[in-house]
C-alpha positions in Angstrom: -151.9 146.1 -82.2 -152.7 145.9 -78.2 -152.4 148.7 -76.1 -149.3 148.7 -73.4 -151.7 148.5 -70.3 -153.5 145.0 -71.9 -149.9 143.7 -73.1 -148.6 144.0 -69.8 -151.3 142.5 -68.4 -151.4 139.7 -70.9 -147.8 138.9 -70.4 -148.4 138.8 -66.3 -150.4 135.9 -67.0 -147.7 133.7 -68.7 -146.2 130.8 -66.2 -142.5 132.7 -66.3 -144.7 135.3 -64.5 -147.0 133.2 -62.5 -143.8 131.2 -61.0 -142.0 134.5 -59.9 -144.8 136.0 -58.9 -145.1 132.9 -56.4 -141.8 133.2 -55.3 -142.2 136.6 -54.5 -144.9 135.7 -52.6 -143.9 132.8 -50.5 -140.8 134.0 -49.8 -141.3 137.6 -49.2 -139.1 138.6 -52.3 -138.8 142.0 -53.9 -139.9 141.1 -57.7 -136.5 141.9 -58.9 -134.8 139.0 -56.3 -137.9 136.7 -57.3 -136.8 136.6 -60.6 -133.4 136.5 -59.6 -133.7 133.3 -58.1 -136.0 132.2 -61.1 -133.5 132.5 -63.4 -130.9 130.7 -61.5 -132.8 128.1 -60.6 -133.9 127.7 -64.2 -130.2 127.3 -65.2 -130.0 125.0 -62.6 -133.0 122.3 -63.6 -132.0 122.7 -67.5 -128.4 121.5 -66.5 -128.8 118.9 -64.6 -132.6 117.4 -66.9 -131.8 118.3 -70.1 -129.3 115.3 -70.6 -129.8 112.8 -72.9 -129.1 109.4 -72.7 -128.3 106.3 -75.0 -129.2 102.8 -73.9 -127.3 101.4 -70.8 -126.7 104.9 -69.8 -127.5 106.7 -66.4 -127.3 110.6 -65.0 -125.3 110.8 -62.0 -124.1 113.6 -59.8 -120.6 113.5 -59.8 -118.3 116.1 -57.6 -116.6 118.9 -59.5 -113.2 117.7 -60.3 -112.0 121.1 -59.2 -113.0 120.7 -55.7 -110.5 120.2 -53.4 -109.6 116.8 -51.4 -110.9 116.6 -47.4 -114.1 119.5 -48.8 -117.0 117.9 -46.8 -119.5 116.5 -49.8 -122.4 118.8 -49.0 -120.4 122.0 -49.7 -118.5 120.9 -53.1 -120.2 121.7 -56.1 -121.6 118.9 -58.3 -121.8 118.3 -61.9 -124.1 116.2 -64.0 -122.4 113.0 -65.9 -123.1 110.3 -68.1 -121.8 106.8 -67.0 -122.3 103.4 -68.9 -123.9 100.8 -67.1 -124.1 98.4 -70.1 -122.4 98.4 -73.3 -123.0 94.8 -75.1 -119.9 95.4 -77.8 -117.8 96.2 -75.1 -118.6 93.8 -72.0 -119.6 90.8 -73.6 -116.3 90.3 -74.3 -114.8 91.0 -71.2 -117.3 89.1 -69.8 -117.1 85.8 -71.6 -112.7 86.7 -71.1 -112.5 87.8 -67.7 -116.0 86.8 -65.8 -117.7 89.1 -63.6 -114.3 89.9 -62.0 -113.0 91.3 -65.1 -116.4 93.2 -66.0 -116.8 94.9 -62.8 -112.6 96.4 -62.9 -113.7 96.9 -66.9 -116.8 98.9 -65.5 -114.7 100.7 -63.2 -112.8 102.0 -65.5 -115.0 103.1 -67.7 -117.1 105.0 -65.7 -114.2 107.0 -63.9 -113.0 108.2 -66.8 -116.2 108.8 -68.2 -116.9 111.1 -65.0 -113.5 112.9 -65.5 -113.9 113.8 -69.1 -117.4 115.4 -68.1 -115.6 117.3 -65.3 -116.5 115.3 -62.5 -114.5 112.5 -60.0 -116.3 109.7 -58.4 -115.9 108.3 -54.6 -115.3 105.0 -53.7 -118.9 105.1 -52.4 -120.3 106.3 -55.2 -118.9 103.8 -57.9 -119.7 100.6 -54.7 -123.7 102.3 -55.3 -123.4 102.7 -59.2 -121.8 99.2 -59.6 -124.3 97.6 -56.4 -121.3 96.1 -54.8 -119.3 97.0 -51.2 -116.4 99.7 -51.2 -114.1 97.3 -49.6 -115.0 95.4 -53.6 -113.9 98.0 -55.6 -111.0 99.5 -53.6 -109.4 96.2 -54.0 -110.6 96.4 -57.8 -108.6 99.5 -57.4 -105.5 98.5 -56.0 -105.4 95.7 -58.2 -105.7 98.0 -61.6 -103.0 100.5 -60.3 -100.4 97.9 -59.8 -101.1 97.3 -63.7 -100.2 101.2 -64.2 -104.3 102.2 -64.8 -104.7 105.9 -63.7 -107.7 106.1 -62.0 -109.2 109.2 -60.9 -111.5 108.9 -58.0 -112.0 111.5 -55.1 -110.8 109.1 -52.5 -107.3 108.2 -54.3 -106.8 112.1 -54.6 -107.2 112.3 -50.7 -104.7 109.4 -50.4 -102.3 110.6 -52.5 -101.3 113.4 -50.3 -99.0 115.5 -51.5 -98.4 112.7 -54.2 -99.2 114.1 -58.2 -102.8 114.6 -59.2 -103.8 112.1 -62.2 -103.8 115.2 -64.6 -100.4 115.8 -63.9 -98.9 112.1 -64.7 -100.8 112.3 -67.7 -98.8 115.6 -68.8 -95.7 113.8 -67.5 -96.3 111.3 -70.1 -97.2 114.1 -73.2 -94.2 116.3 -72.0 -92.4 113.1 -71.9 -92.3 112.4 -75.8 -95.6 109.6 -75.1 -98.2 109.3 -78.5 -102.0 110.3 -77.5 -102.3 106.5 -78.6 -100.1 105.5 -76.2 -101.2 107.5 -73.1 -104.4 106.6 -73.7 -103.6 102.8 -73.8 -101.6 103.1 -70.2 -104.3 106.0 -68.3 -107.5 104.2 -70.0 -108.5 107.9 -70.6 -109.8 109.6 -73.9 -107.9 111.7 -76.1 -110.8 114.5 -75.4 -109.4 114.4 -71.9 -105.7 114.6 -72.2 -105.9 117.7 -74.7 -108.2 119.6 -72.0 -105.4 119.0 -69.2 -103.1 120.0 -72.2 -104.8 123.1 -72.3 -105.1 123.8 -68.7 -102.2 123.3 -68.3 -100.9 126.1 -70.9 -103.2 128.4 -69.8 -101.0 128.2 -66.7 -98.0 128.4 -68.1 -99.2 131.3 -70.5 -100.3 133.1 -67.5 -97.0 132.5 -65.5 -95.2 133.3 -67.8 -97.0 137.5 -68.3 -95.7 137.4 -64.7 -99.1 135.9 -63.0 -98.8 135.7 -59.6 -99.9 132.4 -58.0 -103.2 133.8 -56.7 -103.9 135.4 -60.0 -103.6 132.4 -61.8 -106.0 130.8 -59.3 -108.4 133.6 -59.6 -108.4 133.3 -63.5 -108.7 129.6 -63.9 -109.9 128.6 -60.8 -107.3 125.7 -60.4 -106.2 124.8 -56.7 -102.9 126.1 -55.5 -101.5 123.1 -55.3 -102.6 122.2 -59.1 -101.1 125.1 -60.4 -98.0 124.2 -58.2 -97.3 121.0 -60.1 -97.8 122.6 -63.2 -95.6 124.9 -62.6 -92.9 122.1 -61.4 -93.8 120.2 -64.4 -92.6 123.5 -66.4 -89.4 123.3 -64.7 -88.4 120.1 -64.8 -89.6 120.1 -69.0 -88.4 123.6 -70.1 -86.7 122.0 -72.9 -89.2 119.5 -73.6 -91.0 120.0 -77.6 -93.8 118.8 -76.4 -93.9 122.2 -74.4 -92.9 124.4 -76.7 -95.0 123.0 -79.4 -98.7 123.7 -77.2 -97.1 127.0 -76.2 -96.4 128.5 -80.1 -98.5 131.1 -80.8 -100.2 130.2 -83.9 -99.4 132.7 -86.8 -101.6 134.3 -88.9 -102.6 132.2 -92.3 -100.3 129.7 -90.7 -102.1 126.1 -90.1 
């Protein structure tokens, strides 16, 4: 068994050690706040490289969905996503169907609601870079898929919509509204993974708003934007008698399924 004084010394020269010990160094750290910032940072690289990817796939940093409209880029926090570039089942069809036109809104779609149920929303910009086309492109694309009632959740449409309803809330319009999963998911284009997370945001709200919660605490425990929370809470009102509601709010009982 190795003496204490050799172990330690031993363990000084792993790379864990050797790296903070750097950090320290460079950066005139205390060994405590060197490893610290090791740790974090190590979170940080295994998020955003540890992501695998299937064929046609890329990794893109997407904005938090979280983040408030108007936040300058450089201060909202960012998540890592998967986005299809290329599926063959999928865009043949589309392609041989609609021709690159078709593809590209077909793309669109896909990879903002791709974003979304990863936790992240897309620019304008950054879907004109993905796709390798101009904004002016792809905000028409836009346009032209919201007439034909597609929910699309970008970044910029959120800033336009003003005080208009975020896309998680017209999608609990829908579910509060008596609409299938099957059916919601045919007119939003997004998952069924996705509309039973805003489901369950949106109870949490409702949970907490209902133990008497005031507006800031609900912020402060879910981290939601005022104004989210707002329209949930409007969406409460205007569905109090809804089954839908009281269904996802029943407590489940014990044995029960």
């Amino acid at each position: 068994m190795l003496d204490q004084p050799l172990s330690a010394r031993l363990e000084s020269k792993s790379v864990r050690k050797s790296i903070i010990s750097s950090i320290a160094r460079d950066f005139n750290l205390t060994p405590i706040l060197a490893e610290a910032y090791f740790s974090q940072i190590s979170d940080y690289f295994l998020q955003h490289a540890e992501v695998q990817l299937g064929s046609g796939q890329c990794q893109y940093l997407a904005v938090d969905e979280n983040e408030p409209a108007g936040k300058p880029i450089a201060l909202c926090k960012k998540v890592p996503v998967k986005l299809t570039l290329h599926n063959p089942e999928e865009d043949i069809p589309v392609y041989k169907k609609a021709g690159l036109h078709g593809l590209r809104q077909h793309k669109i779609v896909r990879i903002t609601n791709e974003a979304i149920d990863q936790g992240g929303v897309l620019s304008y910009e950054d879907i004109a870079f993905i796709l390798t086309c101009s904004v002016i492109t792809i905000k028409r694309d836009m346009i032209h898929l919201r007439r034909r009632g597609v929910i699309l959740p970008t970044r910029g449409w959120r800033h336009e919509m003003g005080r208009g309803q975020t896309h998680k809330t017209q999608i609990l319009e829908l579910y509060l509204s008596g609409h299938l999963f099957s059916d919601i998911e045919r007119r939003t284009r997004h998952s069924e993974t996705a509309i039973k997370r805003y489901i369950q945001d949106f109870a949490r709200v409702v949970l907490l708003h209902k133990k008497g919660f005031s507006l800031d605490q609900i912020r402060i425990s879910t981290g939601f934007s005022h104004r989210l929370i707002g329209e949930y809470l409007k969406l409460l009102k205007a569905h109090a008698k809804s089954r839908e509601l009281t269904r996802i709010l029943q407590t489940p009982k014990k044995g029960g399924r």
